[in-house]
Structures are given as structure tokens and as C-alpha cells.
N, C-alpha and C positions, 0 to 999 in steps of 0.2 A: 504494500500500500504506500502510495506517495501522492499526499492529498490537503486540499485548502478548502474547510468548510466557514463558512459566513455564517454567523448565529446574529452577535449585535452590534450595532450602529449601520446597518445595511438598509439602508433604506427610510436613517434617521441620524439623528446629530446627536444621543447619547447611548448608554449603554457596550459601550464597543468589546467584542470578546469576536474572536477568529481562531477556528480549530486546524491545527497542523498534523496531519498522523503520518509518522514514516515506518512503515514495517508493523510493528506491535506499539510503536512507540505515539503518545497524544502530548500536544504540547498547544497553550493557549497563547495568544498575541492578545495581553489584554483582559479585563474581567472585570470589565464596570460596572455601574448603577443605572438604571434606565432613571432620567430625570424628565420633571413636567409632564401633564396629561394626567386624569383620572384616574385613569386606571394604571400608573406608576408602580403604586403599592403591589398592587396585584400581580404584574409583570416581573415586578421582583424578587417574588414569592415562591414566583411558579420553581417546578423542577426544572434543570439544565438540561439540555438535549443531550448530554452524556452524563457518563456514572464517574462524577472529582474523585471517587478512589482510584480509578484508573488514569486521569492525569497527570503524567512525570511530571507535569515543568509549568510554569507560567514567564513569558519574558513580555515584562510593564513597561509602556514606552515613557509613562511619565505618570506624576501622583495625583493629577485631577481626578476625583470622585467617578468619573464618565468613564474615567478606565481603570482603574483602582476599586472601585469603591463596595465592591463583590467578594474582594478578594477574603474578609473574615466567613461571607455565607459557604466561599469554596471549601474553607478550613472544616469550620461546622460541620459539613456535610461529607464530611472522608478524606478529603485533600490531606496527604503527607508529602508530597515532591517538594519541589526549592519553584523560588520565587526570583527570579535576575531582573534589574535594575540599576540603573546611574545611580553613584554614589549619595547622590544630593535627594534624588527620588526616594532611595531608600533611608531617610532622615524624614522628609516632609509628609512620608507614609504614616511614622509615626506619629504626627498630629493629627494629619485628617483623616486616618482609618481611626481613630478614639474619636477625634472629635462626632464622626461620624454614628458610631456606636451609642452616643455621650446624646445625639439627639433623636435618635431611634428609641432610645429609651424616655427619653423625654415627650416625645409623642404619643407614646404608646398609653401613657400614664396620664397622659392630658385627654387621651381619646377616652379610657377607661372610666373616666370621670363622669364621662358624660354619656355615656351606652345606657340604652333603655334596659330596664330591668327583662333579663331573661337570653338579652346578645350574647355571643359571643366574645371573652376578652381578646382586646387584642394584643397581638406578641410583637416587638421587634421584631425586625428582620433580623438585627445582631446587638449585642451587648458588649459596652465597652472592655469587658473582659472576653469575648469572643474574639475584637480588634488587637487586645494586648497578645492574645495567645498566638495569632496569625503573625508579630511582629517578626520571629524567630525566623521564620519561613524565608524569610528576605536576606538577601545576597545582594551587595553594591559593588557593582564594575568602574574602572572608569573607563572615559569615551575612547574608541581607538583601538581598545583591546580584547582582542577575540577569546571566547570563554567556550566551553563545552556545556549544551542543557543537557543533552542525553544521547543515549547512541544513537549516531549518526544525524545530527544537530550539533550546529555549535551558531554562533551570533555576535554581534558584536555594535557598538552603541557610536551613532555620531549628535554632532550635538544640534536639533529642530529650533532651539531660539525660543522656545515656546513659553517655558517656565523656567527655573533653576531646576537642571539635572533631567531637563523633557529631551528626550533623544528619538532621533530616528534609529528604527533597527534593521540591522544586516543580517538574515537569516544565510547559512549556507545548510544543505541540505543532501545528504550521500543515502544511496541505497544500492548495493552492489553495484554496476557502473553506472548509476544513474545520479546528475551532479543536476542542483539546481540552485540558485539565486534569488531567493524573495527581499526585497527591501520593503518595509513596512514605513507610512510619512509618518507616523502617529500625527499628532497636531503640529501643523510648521510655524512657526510664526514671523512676523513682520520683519523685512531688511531692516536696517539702519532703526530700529528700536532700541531705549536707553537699558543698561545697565548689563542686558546677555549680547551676547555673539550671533550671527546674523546663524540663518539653519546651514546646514554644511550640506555639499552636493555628492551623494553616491556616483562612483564612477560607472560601475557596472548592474548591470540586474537581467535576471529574464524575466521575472515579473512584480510589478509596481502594487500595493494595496497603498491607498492613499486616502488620504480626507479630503473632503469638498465641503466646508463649511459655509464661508464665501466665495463658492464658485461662480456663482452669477451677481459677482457684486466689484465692485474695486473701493479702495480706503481714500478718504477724503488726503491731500496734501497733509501733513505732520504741521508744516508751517502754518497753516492755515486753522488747524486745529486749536493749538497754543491760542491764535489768535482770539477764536469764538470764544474758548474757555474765560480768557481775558474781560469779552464781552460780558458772560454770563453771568460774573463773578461781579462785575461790577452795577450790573440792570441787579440782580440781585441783592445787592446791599444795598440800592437805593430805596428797593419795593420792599427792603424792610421783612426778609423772606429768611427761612431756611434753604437749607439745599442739602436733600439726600443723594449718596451714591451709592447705589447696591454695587458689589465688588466681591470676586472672587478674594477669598481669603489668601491663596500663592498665585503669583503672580501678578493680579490687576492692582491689587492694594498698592503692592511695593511699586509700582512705577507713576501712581497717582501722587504716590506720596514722592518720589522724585521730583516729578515735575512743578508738585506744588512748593516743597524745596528751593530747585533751582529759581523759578520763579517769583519768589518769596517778594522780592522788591517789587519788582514791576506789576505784578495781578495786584499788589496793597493788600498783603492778605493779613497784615499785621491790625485790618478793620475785623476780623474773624473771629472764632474761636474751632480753633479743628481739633475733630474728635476722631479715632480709628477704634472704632468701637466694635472689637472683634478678638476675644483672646486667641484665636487659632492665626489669622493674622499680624497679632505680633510676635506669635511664637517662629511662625514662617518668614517673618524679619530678619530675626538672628539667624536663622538656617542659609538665608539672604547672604549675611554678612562671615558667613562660616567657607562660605567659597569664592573668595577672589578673583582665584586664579580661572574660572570662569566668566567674568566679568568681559565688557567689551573694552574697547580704548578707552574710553568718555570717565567711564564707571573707576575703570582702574587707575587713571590720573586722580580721581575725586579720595580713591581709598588712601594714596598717600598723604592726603593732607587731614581728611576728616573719615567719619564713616563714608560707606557707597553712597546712602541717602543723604544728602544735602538736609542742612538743619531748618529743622521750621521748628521757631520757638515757642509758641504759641497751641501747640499741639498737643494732647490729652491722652494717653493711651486707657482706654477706661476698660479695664480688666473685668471686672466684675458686672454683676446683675444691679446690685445699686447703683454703680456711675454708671450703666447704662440710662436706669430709670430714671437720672439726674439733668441727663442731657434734654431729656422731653419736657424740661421746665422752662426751656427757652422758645421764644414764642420766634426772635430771629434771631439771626446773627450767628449760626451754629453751618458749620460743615462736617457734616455725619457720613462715612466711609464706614458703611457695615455689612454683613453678610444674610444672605447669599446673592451670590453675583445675580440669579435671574428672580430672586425673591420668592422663592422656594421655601421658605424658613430663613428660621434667624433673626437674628435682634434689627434687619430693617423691616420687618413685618411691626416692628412695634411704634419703629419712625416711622414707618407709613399712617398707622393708626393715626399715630398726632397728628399728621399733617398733610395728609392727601388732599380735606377737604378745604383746605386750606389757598385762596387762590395767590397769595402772595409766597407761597412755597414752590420750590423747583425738584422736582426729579430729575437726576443724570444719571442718565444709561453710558456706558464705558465698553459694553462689550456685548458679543451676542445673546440675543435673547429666544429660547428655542421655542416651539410651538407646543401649547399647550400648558407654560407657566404661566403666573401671573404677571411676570414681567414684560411680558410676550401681550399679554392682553393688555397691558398700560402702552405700551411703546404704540400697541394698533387704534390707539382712542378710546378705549372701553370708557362710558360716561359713569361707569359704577362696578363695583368690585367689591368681593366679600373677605372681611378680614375677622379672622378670628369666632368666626359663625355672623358674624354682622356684617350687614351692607352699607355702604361707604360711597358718596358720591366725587368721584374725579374732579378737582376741581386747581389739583396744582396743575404750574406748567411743567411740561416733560421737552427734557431734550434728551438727543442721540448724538453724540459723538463719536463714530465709529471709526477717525483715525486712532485712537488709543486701543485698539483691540489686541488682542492678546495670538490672534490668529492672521495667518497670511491672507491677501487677498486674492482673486481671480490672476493675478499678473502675477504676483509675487510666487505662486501654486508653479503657475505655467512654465513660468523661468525657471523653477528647480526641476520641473520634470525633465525639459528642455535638456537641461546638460547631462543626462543618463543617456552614457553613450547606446546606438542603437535603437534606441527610442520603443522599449520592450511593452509588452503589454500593457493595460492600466486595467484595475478594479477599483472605483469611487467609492468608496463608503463614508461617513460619518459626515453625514447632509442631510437638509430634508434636499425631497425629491425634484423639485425644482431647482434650487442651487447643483445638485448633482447632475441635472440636463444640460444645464447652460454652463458649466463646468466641462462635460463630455464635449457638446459642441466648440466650446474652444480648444482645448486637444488634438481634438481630429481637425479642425483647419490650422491653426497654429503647428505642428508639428506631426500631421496626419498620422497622431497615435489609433491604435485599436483599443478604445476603450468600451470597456462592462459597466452595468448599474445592477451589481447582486442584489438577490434578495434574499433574506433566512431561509437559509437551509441549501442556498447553491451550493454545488462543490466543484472542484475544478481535480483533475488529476492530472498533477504536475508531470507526470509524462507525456503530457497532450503538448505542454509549452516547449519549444524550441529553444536549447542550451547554445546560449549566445555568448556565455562568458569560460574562461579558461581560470585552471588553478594558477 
């Protein structure tokens, strides 16, 4: 058997897990959370299309929840093989698989509360001690150097720009004389973005599994962006407003906070008060500042003199549940950076509450927003929204700034595929279905790739793909 099955993010922007089997051997690309939509819970519940006692290996392309965030249900459930991982992944695992845990448990209890007499309780998915137990399982590489998952697998990590320690992965792949090449994109993210190294370009592959997140979209100028921010910040403090920013806890947080940093003089943000109201956030700060030597130019001139992040004095880190609830006594003049990035949960569900209905308040989007969260429903105009069992009339303004995103765009995608010499097959996954079209059709005219749009449950048998690279 020499085989690539498609389970999740096939056909959507989370959940991502892709099954490898060479001979006897299973090995996962991946083992996320399915995030946003109704029926999330339920999706995550379900059983895996395969038996975790039989999976050797799992190789994590990076520690966002979307592909991580599975990994304590795999344990639970039989999983004993090893877990491979960037050095930096395998650190920020441990926050957001507990923190992870830390709010599974926390819902579960908040739902229980309120079940009609006679329901069923409801269970986690996983308990923070489910998360701690999974920790072990994890093995950190660093980038560039080829490792063995199992027989006849071995991989090896370059760096996607995406987060600290998000890698693209080099699968190689043997079965008596059968050689194959998979390169996996995980999440690529933007060129010339602060603090990481731009994503690194594979020289070879016979076949591409890639993301298409913004495939049918491109990123506003950077320059451009600073600018509006500029504006916002300052229509803002005239209208006498807050300003919420839901933000991924790694990654979005720490370049928000650069920017506002570097910016510190010229946005006047010394009229403020900034709050990063997110302990898994600032714990993924220091994990930040734990690897240098990953840093881009910018970043690592800035480490010799101060931290990476540029100082903003005036900045709060509110650790706790009461300097959360302390922040909400401000009617303006507050800049609230809190989680989750697409308002999923989390402590900006509760600066929402305050302040949605609120018409001199601002909501800022920073990054994608997937279909079927409620971030997703604010970004698209929804006039009302349910928070917390109560309905809630829209009433702040919402902007989108989608130069600061955390992910490449349609141009930035194209250009990495671009330089894979040969120009080997493509498989789109982790997109909704339209950005994966318009994705596809740039491909095949740009560089008249053969591109797939799998769906759960394709399989490919990597004997069918034509061996276009040498040892």
C-alpha cells in the first residue's frame, strides 16, 4: 500500500488531518479541531475514519488549534506512536493543547448548568489532563533536518512564515522501489511580514497538498494598511469608542502588538489604554521571544537592543478573570486584543457583550474569518447576534483589515508553488470551496498546474503519480 487519504480541511478551512499509509504502516499530516458551524461539536465527536491504535506517527505542520487541536482526542482514544514537530510548535503545543482542554471543560460545565432536567450531560471533548498527558507524545525537530516517523517514512520541516515554529513538511516516502515526494504547504504565510522569515520554497516534489485559504482573494498593500489602522485609531478616539480585536492567541496577537509598538509615536496611542487580555497569549509571547534565531532581519536588529516587540508602555497584560472583568468598566478609550481570533469563545465574547450595541464602538477583524463562526456572521453584516443565550443588536462599527493576516494570499500561494521545480501535481485543501476554485483556476493558467479539489474520503495511490525527483 502506498496511499494519501483526505479526511479534514478538504473541502473547508478547518479541521485539517490527511492519512499516509505505506505498506502496514499509517501516519497522519495533521489532527485538528473542526472550528465554527453548528454542528462543530458534533463533528468532533464523531469517531475517526481509522482505529488511533493503529496510527505510528502524526507529523504537525504547526500548533494552530485547526491542526493540533485533536491531537489529546487521538491520545484518549489508543494513540501511543510519537508526534514530530518544529521545535517552537512543540513548546506552543503546550499552551494551546491545555488551554484548549482548560475551555472544553469550561463549556461543558457552563452547558451543564443549564440542561433541562432529564438531558443528557454533556462531556468534553478532552480535559486539561487529557492535553497534559498527550504532551509526552511530542518530539521537536529543527527546520532542515530530516528525521525518520517510521518505516519507510522519514520528513523533514522548512520554515511556512506562518507562526513561530509553522513549517512546511517534506514527506519522503520508500516502499520496495517505489520513491515518492509529498510536500505538504501547511499554512504559508505572508512575504515581507514582521518578526518571522518569509515561507521557504521546496525545491522538489511529485506531489503538492497545499492550503487555499485566500485563494481567490489578494492582501491589501502592508503600507496602506498601517495607514487605515492610523485612521481608525484616530476616528476612534475622537467618537469616544472602544475598539475590540479578536486575535489569535500565537501568532496575530504578537504582530499586532509589534506594530502597535513600533508605531507607538505616530498612531498617538499614548491617548489609549491597551489591554492583551489573553493569558494563553502572553504565555505564547515568551515562547515568541525564546527563539531569535528564527526571527526575520527587522525583528533581529530590534532583539539586540530591546525585546523583539517594540515597547508600548501603556499596555496591560490582564492575566486573570478579574482584570478581564475590569476592563469592561470602561465605556472608551480601551484597546482590547483578546481571544479567539474568529470569536468562537473566549474572553472577546464578553467585550462583545459590552459593547456591540454600542454604536461608538469598533470591531477589528485582523484575520480570517471562517464560515459558520460568529465572526464570520459580524464581518457579513448580521444586524443581531446571540451572545451568551441573549440577543444582541449590531450596532458597533466593524472593520477588516486583511493586510495583517496571518496567511498568504492568492499571489503570495502562486509564487511558492511557482518555484517547485516541474510544477508536480496540486491537491487544494484547507479552503472553503470557492477560494479553492478560484485558487485552482489561477494555477492552471499561471503555471498550467494539474490541480484536484479532494473531498473526505479521496484517496490517491501514490503509484498512480509520476517520480519526478531523484535521491
Amino acid at each position: 500500500m502506498f496511499e494519501l487519504e483526505f479526511y479534514g480541511a478538504a473541502g473547508e478551512v478547518t479541521g485539517s488531518c490527511h492519512i499516509l499509509r505505506v505498506g502496514d504502516r499509517q501516519v497522519l499530516l495533521d489532527c485538528g479541531m473542526i472550528q465554527g458551524g453548528r454542528d462543530a461539536d458534533a463533528r468532533n465527536t464523531k469517531p475517526f475514519p481509522f482505529d488511533a491504535t493503529q496510527i505510528d506517527a502524526v507529523v504537525l505542520s504547526h500548533a494552530h488549534l485547526d491542526h493540533s487541536g485533536r491531537l489529546p482526542l487521538l491520545v484518549k482514544r489508543g494513540f501511543t506512536g510519537s508526534i514530530h514537530t518544529q521545535n517552537a510548535s512543540q513548546e506552543l503545543c503546550g499552551i494551546l493543547l491545555k488551554d484548549a482542554g482548560y475551555l472544553q471543560e469550561s463549556d461543558a460545565r457552563r452547558r451543564n448548568k443549564r440542561r433541562k432536567h432529564g438531558s443528557d450531560r454533556v462531556v468534553p471533548l478532552y480535559t486539561i489532563e487529557d492535553a497534559e498527558e498527550t504532551l509526552p507524545y511530542i518530539t521537536g525537530h529543527r527546520y532542515h533536518e530530516w528525521f525518520d516517523v517510521c518505516e519507510g517514512v522519514r520528513a523533514r520541516f522548512l520554515d511556512a512564515g506562518h507562526i513561530m515554529g509553522s513549517a512546511i513538511v517534506e514527506v519522503e516516502l520508500k516502499q520496495g522501489g517505489d520513491r515518492r515526494v509529498l510536500v505538504f504547504s501547511g499554512d504559508l504565510g505572508q512575504f515581507d511580514t514582521p518578526i518571522l522569515r518569509d515561507p521557504e520554497f521546496p525545491e522538489h516534489a511529485d506531489l503538492v497538498l497545499m492550503e487555499s485559504t485566500y485563494g481567490g482573494r489578494t492582501h491589501r498593500d502592508r503600507a496602506d494598511t498601517l495607514l487605515e489602522l492610523e485612521e481608525l485609531f484616530d476616528a476612534a478616539h475622537a467618537e469616544k469608542g472602544n475598539i475590540l480585536v479578536p486575535a489569535f492567541a500565537v501568532g496575530r496577537s504578537q504582530e499586532i502588538l509589534y506594530h502597535l509598538g513600533k508605531n507607538f509615536r505616530n498612531w498617538r496611542l499614548d491617548r489609549w489604554r491597551i489591554f492583551l487580555d489573553s493569558p494563553m497569549a502572553i504565555s505564547a509571547t515568551k515562547v515568541y521571544w525564546n527563539y531569535p534565531h528564527l526571527y526575520d532581519d527587522e525583528a533581529t536588529k530590534l532583539s539586540r537592543t530591546m525585546n523583539p516587540m517594540p515597547s508600548i508602555p501603556n499596555l496591560v497584560l490582564s492575566k486573570s478573570a478579574d482584570d478581564s472583568r475590569r476592563i469592561n468598566e470602561m465605556e472608551y478609550g480601551a484597546i482590547v486584543i483578546a481571544g479567539s481570533g474568529m470569536c468562537t469563545g473566549g474572553r472577546i465574547m464578553h467585550h462583545l457583550k459590552r459593547n456591540i450595541f454600542r454604536p461608538r464602538a469598533r470591531i477589528l477583524f485582523t484575520g480570517y474569518q471562517a464560515y459558520g463562526t460568529l465572526g464570520r456572521r459580524i464581518v457579513d453584516g448580521a444586524d443581531e447576534v446571540r451572545l451568551f443565550g441573549d440577543s444582541y443588536n449590531v450596532k458597533a462599527q466593524v472593520s477588516t483589515v486583511g493586510g495583517l493576516s496571518a496567511h498568504g494570499d492568492a499571489d503570495d500561494m502562486s509564487c511558492w508553488y511557482g518555484s517547485i521545480q516541474g510544477k508536480p501535481p496540486v491537491y487544494l485543501v484547507h479552503g472553503d470551496k470557492d477560494a479553492a476554485k478560484a485558487f485552482k483556476r489561477k494555477l492552471s493558467e499561471e503555471h498550467g498546474a494539474r490541480v484536484t479539489l479532494p473531498k473526505p474520503g479521496t484517496t490517491i495511490d501514490l503509484r498512480d503519480i509520476p517520480s519526478a525527483t531523484t535521491e
